[in-house]
C-alpha positions, 0 to 999 in steps of 0.5 A: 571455530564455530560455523557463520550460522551458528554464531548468528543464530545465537547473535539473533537470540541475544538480540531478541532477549536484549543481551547486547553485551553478549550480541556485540561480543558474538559480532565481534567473533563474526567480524573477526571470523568472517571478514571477507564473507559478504553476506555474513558482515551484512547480516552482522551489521543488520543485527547491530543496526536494529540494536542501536551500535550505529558505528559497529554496524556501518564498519560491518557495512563499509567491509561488506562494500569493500568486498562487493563495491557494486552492491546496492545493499551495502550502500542503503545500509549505510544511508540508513545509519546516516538517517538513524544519526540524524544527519540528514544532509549526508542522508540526502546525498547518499540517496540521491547518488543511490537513485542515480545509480539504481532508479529502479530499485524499489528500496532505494525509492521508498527509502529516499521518499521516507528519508525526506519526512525527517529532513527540515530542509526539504521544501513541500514543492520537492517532496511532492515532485519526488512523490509524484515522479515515484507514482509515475515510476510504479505506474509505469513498472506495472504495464501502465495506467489500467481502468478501474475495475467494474464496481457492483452495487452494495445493495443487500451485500456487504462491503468487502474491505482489504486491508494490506500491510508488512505490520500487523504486529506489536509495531505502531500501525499494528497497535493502532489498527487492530481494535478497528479490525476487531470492531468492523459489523460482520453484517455490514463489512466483510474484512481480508488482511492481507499481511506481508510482513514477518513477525507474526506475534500476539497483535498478529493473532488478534488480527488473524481472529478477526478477519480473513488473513492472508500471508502474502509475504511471498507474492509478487506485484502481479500475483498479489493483484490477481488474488485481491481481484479473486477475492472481490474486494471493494475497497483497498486500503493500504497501511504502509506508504513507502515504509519497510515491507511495503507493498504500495506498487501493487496499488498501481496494478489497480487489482480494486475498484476503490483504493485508500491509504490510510495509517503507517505513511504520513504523506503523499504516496504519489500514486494517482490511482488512489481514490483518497487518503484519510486524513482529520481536520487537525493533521490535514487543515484547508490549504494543505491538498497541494502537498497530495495528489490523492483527494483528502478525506477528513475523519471526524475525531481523529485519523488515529484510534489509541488503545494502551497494551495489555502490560502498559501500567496499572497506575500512573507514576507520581510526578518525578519533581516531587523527589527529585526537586527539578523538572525533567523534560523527555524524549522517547522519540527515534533520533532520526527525527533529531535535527540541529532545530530541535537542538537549538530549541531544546536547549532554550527551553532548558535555558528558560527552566533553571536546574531542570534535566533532559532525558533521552531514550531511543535504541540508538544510545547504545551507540558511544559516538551518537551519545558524544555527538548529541551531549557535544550538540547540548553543550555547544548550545550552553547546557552542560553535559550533566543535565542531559541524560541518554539512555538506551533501549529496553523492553516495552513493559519497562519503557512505559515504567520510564515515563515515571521518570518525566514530567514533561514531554518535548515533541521533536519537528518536524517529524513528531511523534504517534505511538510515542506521544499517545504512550506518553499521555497515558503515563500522565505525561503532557507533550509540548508540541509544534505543528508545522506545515506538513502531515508528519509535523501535526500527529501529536498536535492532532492528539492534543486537539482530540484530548482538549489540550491545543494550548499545549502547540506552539506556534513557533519556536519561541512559543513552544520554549515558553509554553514549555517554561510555563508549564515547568512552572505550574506545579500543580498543573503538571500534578492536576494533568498527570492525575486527568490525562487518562480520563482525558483520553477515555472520554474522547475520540482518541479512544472510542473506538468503536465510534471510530470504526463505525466513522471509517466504515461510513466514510468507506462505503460513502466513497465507494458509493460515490465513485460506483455513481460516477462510474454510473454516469460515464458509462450513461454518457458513453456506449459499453462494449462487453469484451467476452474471453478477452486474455491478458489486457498486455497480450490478448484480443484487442478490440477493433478500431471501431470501438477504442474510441472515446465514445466506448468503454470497454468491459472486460469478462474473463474466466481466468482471474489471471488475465486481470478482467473487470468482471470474473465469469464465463461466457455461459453465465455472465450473471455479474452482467445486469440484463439490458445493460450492454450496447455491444458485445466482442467475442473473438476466438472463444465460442469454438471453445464450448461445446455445440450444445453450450452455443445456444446457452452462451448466445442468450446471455448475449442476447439476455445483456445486450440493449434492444438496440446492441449488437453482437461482434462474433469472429472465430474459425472459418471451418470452410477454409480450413478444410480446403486445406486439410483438404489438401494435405496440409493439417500441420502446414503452417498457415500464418503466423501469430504471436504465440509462433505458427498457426497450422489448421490442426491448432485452428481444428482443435486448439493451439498445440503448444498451449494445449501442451502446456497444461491450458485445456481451456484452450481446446476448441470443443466446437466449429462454424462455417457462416452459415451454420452460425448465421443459423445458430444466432437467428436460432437464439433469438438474434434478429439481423445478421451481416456476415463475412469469410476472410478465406486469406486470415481463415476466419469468420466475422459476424454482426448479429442485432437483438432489434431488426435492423435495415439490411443496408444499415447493418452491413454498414455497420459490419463494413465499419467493424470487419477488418480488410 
C-alpha cells in the first residue's frame, strides 16, 4: 500500500495538470486507505473541493468530522460546499452555528461576512451590523483602540505606499493590481507588497520587480504591525477584505498612520481604523455611505484598472449565431453566485429567445449532483434540459477560447461579476447586467458605464429579460459590438492604466495630506507631551495622571520598534522630532541608561524640541537611597516589588538582572544620579528652573526642569501637580 504522502503528492500533481479522472481515482484509494485518518480525509476532501467534486469532498469531510466531532475545520469545510452549491439558506445556518460555538475563530468570521455577499436575502441593515460587531472583534483581539501613529510631512520625500494581500498571483486582484504596481513614479512613491499568500507564479514575479516584496506568510498580527512600522509606511493599503488568507486584523493594530481598503473586498471591513475605502462613482452612488463605516473615496474612471493575459487570444472568435443559427447566452461566473432569482430570470430571458441556449462554466460542474440539481432548477422553470449546457473547468488559455462559444453574456445577482466579465468583454461578448443596491451587485455595471454601454443594466428583473431579448434580436448589433468592444475598452479608463495610477497616487497623498493637517490642528488645539523610553504601550511607563487628560496628546518615542512607538529614535537623537515643537517631555527610568558623557547630549535634544515655554519630567534612581541600603548589606534584598518580579538595589545599580539575562543589554543602566547631581546637570544643559524631589520609600528621583525661567513658587506648583505621593 502506498504511503498517505505519497498518494497525496501525486493527487496534488494530478490537480495542478487538470488530470481529474486520475485526481478522483488516487482520493478514492485515499478514502478507502485511510478512513479513520483525519488529517488525510481533510486534505483529500481539500483537493476534491478546489476541483469542483463538491459531494466527494463533503463525504471526505463529513468522515473527517465523525472521527473528530469538535473539530472546526471539518465544519467550515462543509459550510463551504453549501456556499459553492449556491445553497445559501443552508450556508447561513451553519455559520451562524459555527459563530456560536467558536466566536473567536478568525475563519469562521471572515468566512460568515464573505458568505452574506452571495446570500440575496440578507438585508444591508445586517450586513452592516455583522461588519461593524467583526471590526469591534479585531479591535479589541488586538489590545484595543491604539492612536494613530505620528505622520511626518512629504515635503522633498516620497510617499511610502504598503500594499498587503494573500493574492499577488494569477488570482483576480493579482491580475488587476499588478500593471498599477509597475506604474507607480519611483520619484513620487516608494512601494512595499507585503505578500501573504502561497502561490508564488509569473504575476508574483512581475510584482516582485517592482517593488519591495516581502513574504509575510509566516508573521502573526503582532510581528507584521511591527515590520510595517520599521518600514515607515505612510500609507496601507489592504487588498484582501475578509477573503481567504486574509491579513485585515493587523489594520486593527494601526502599525500606519494612513490606512485604505481598496481591491479584492466588495464591501465594508467593519474596521473604524481605516481612513477610507476606494471606491468610483458607478459601484458606490450617493446614498450608499450607510452600508460603510470607513468614508468613501471615489476614483475617477473606475476602481478597477483591466489588463488581458499575456495568452488571452489574439483575435476575437466570429459570433457563435452565424453557425450555429441560435443565440447562446453564457455564464462563466463561480456557482456560488447562483441563486433561485437568478433561476427564475435566466429562464424568462430564454422563454423570450425562442431556440436560443444557456452555457455554463464553473469548476464546480464536475460535480454530477449540482449539474442535476441546476438542470432540475431550469426545467421546473419550463426549459428543457437540452437548451442548458454545463461544462467543467479548464485551463485559462483555453477558458478564454470558450468565449467564441457565447454571444451573450448573463451577469448573475447580486453577486456580479469582475474578472469574468472584463474577460468577456475583451472576447467581444457584451454582458446584460443588473446592478442592484450594494458594492458587489454594480462591478459589471461599473465596467459597462466606463466602456459606453449603460444601456446594457437593467433596472429590474423584467428590464434585463428584455434587454437580454432585444439584443439576442439585433443581429447585426451582437456583430457590430463583437467586432468594437476591445476598442471600446482600449480607448477608456478601464484600460489606461497608467492615468489610473497616477489617479490612485493623487488620491493617496491627497488623503494622507488631509489627515497629517487635521492631526496638525489637534495637536495646535491641544498640549504635546514626548513620552521618551516609553516600552510597550500594554506593559510600560504609563504617563502621570496629570497628563492623560483631554487636554494632552501623548507622543511616543522608542528605540525598540517592537513596543509600537509613534516615532522610532532614541533619546540622544530625536531628530524626527521638529525643534520647539514639544509642550512636554516624560522620561521615566531611561537617562540612567546612557553613559554619563551622553546625559548632556540626550538633555539638549530635550532642551533643543521642547517649547520656550515646556517642561521636562525626568524620574530615575535615587543612588542616595539606594546606597543607605547597600550600605547596610543588603544589595540583593528585595526592596520592592514591580511587575517584572522583586526589585533589589543590585538591579536599581546596574540594570534589571532577569532582563539583563535574557539577552536585553539595552536595559543595563550605564549611569546614576542623586538630586543634586542631576539638579546640576539640567542647570548645566541650559535648563533654567528646576523643582525636585526624593521619595526615600520608592528610591527614586522626580524633577521639573523648564527651558524659560520660571517663579519658583510656580514651578513647584506644577511639580506638586506632576510628582506622586
Amino acid at each position: 500500500m502506498s504511503s498517505a504522502e505519497d498518494l497525496l503528492h501525486s493527487a496534488r500533481a494530478f490537480a495542478l495538470s487538470g488530470r481529474f479522472q486520475d485526481l478522483t481515482a488516487t482520493c478514492r484509494i485515499l478514502v478507502r486507505d485511510f478512513r479513520k485518518d483525519e488529517q488525510v480525509l481533510q486534505e483529500t476532501g481539500g483537493l476534491l473541493l478546489n476541483a469542483g467534486y463538491l459531494t466527494d469532498a463533503a463525504d471526505c469531510f463529513k468522515q473527517a468530522q465523525s472521527l473528530t466531532p469538535k473539530d472546526i475545520a471539518s465544519q467550515i469545510n462543509l459550510a463551504n460546499v453549501c456556499r459553492e452549491m449556491g445553497l445559501h439558506a443552508e450556508t447561513r445556518r451553519r455559520y451562524a452555528a459555527l459563530l456560536e460555538q467558536a466566536p473567536h475563530h478568525p475563519v469562521v468570521r471572515r468566512n460568515a461576512l464573505v458568505c452574506q455577499e452571495y446570500d440575496g436575502e440578507i438585508g444591508d441593515d445586517a450586513r452592516l451590523i455583522q461588519a461593524k460587531t467583526w471590526g469591534a472583534w479585531a479591535i479589541a483581539q488586538a489590545g484595543g483602540a491604539r492612536p494613530r501613529p505620528a505622520m511626518s510631512a512629504l515635503t522633498h520625500r516620497r510617499l511610502r505606499i504598503g500594499y498587503v494581500s494573500a493574492d499577488f498571483c494569477q488570482h483576480t486582484v493579482g491580475l488587476f493590481v499588478k500593471e498599477v504596481l509597475a506604474r507607480h513614479e519611483p520619484e513620487r512613491i516608494t512601494v512595499f507588497a507585503y505578500s501573504a499568500g502561497p502561490v508564488d507564479d509569473w504575476v508574483t514575479a512581475t510584482i516582485r520587480r517592482y517593488c519591495k516584496f516581502i513574504d509575510v506568510r509566516h508573521l502573526d498580527d503582532q510581528r507584521l504591525a511591527e515590520k510595517i512600522r520599521v518600514d515607515q509606511i505612510d500609507v496601507l493599503v489592504d487588498l484582501s477584505g475578509h477573503t481567504a488568507g486574509s491579513k485585515l486584523t493587523v489594520f486593527a493594530h494601526r502599525p500606519a498612520p494612513v490606512q485604505v481598503s481598496w481591491l479584492g473586498y466588495f464591501a465594508t471591513t467593519g474596521l473604524s481604523t481605516l481612513d477610507a475605502v476606494l471606491l468610483d462613482e458607478w459601484h458606490a452612488p450617493p446614498g450608499i455611505e450607510t452600508q460603510f463605516v470607513e468614508p468613501i473615496l471615489r476614483l475617477s474612471g473606475g476602481r478597477f484598472c483591466y489588463q488581458p493575459v499575456p495568452w488571452a487570444p489574439f483575435d476575437v472568435a466570429p459570433p457563435p449565431f452565424e453557425e450555429n443559427g441560435y443565440i447562446t447566452f453564457g455564464c462563466f461566473n463561480n456557482t456560488a453566485k447562483l441563486n433561485d432569482g437568478v433561476f427564475d430570470v435566466w429562464a424568462k430571458v430564454l422563454t423570450a429567445v425562442p431556440n436560443s441556449r444557456l452555457l455554463l462554466k464553473w469548476r464546480t460542474f464536475n460535480d454530477e449532483p449540482l449539474c442535476q440539481s441546476i438542470q432540475t432548477a431550469f426545467c421546473e422553470r419550463g426549459i428543457e434540459a437540452e437548451r442548458v449546457e454545463l461544462r467543467g473547468p479548464s485551463f485559462h488559455a483555453d477558458l478564454l477560447k470558450e468565449y467564441g462559444d457565447i454571444d451573450i453574456a448573463l451577469d448573475p445577482f447580486p453577486f456580479t461579476g469582475g474578472l469574468t466579465s472584463c474577460e468577456s468583454l475583451w472576447m467581444g461578448v457584451p454582458v446584460v447586467t443588473w446592478p442592484q443596491g450594494r458594492v458587489v451587485s454594480r462591478q459589471t455595471y461599473a465596467f459597462l458605464c466606463a466602456i459606453g454601454l449603460a444601456e446594457l443594466a437593467a433596472q429590474d428583473a423584467e428590464d434585463y429579460v428584455r434587454i437580454a431579448a432585444s439584443l439576442a434580436g439585433d443581429r447585426q448589433r451582437l456583430i457590430d459590438l463583437r467586432r468594437s468592444l476591445r476598442q471600446r475598452m482600449r480607448d477608456s479608463s478601464l484600460m489606461d492604466v497608467t492615468g489610473f495610477t497616477r489617479n490612485l497616487e493623487g488620491i493617496l497623498v491627497s488623503l494622507y495630506r488631509s489627515i497629517e493637517a487635521q492631526e496638525k490642528q489637534k495637536i495646535m488645539t491641544s498640549k504635546t507631551i514626548l513620552h521618551v523610553g516609553t516600552g510597550h504601550r500594554d506593559n510600560g511607563a504609563k504617563l502621570p495622571a496629570a497628563f492623560r487628560s483631554s487636554g494632552w496628546t501623548e507622543l511616543r518615542l522608542d528605540i525598540d520598534p517592537c513596543n509600537e512607538p509613534d516615532i522610532i529614535g532614541s533619546m540622544q537623537e530625536m531628530s524626527a522630532v521638529a525643534d520647539n515643537s514639544i509642550d512636554a517631555i516624560y522620561s521615566a527610568h531611561n537617562i540612567e541608561h546612557v553613559y554619563a558623557h551622553e546625559v548632556p547630549v540626550v538633555l539638549k535634544e530635550f532642551l533643543r524640541v521642547l517649547k520656550p515655554e515646556g517642561y521636562a519630567v525626568i524620574t530615575c534612581p535615587d543612588l542616595q537611597s539606594v546606597c543607605a541600603w547597600v550600605a547596610e548589606d543588603k544589595l540583593t534584598e528585595a526592596a520592592y516589588q514591580s511587575p517584572a518580579g522583586p526589585i533589589t538595589p543590585l538591579d536599581i545599580l546596574y540594570g534589571h538582572g532577569a532582563a539583563l539575562a535574557a539577552g536585553h543589554e539595552y536595559m543595563a543602566h550605564k549611569s546614576g544620579f542623586t538630586l543634586k547631581s542631576l539638579t546640576q546637570a539640567l542647570q548645566s544643559a541650559g535648563f533654567r528652573t528646576i523643582a525636585g524631589r526624593r521619595r526615600e520609600s520608592a528610591l527614586d528621583l522626580w524633577v521639573v526642569a523648564t527651558k524659560a525661567p520660571m517663579e519658583e513658587g510656580a514651578v513647584r506648583e506644577l511639580a506638586e501637580g506632576i510628582f506622586p505621593t
